[in-house]
C-alpha positions as CSV (number, residue, x, y, z in Angstrom):
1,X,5.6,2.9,-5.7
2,X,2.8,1.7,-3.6
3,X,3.2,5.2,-1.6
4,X,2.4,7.1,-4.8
5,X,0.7,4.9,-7.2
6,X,2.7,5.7,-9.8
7,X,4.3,3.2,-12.2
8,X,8.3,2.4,-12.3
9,X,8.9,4.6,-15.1
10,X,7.9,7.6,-13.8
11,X,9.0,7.3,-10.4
12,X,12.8,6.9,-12.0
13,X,12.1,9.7,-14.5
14,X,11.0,11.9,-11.6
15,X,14.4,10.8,-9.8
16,X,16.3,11.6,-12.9
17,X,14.4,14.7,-13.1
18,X,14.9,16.3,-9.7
19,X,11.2,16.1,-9.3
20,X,11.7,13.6,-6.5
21,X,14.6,12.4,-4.0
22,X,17.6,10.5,-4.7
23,X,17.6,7.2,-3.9
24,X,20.1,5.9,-0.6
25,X,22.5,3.2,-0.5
26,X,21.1,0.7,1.6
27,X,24.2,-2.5,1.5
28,X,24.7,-4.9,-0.8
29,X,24.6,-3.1,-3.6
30,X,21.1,-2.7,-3.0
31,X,19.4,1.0,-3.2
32,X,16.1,2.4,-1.2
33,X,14.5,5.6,-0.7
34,X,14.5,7.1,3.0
35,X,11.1,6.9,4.5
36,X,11.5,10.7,5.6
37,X,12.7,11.9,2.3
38,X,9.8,10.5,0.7
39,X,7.2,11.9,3.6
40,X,9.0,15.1,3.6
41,X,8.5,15.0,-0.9
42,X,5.1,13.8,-0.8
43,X,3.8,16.8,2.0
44,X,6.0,19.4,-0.1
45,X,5.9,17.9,-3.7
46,X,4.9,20.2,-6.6
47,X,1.4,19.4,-8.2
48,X,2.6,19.7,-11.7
49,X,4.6,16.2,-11.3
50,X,1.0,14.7,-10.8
């Protein structure tokens, strides 16, 4: 969230959305999102989700 400055809700939203990549299954239960996914969505990402 740091990455985008957006708040919690709308980085899950845009998950839930499409408008952003799934998070990955990291162990433990525990979930992340791949450093190259989000480079890769960030360089490629559609303004209107701004």
């Amino acid at each position: 969230m740091r990455i985008t400055s957006k708040t919690c809700v709308t980085i899950y939203r845009w998950e839930k959305d499409g408008l952003m990549p799934k998070r990955a299954p990291i162990g433990g239960g525990s979930v992340n999102w791949r450093m190259t996914d989000i480079d890769d969505w960030m360089a490629n990402k559609d303004t209107k989700a701004d």
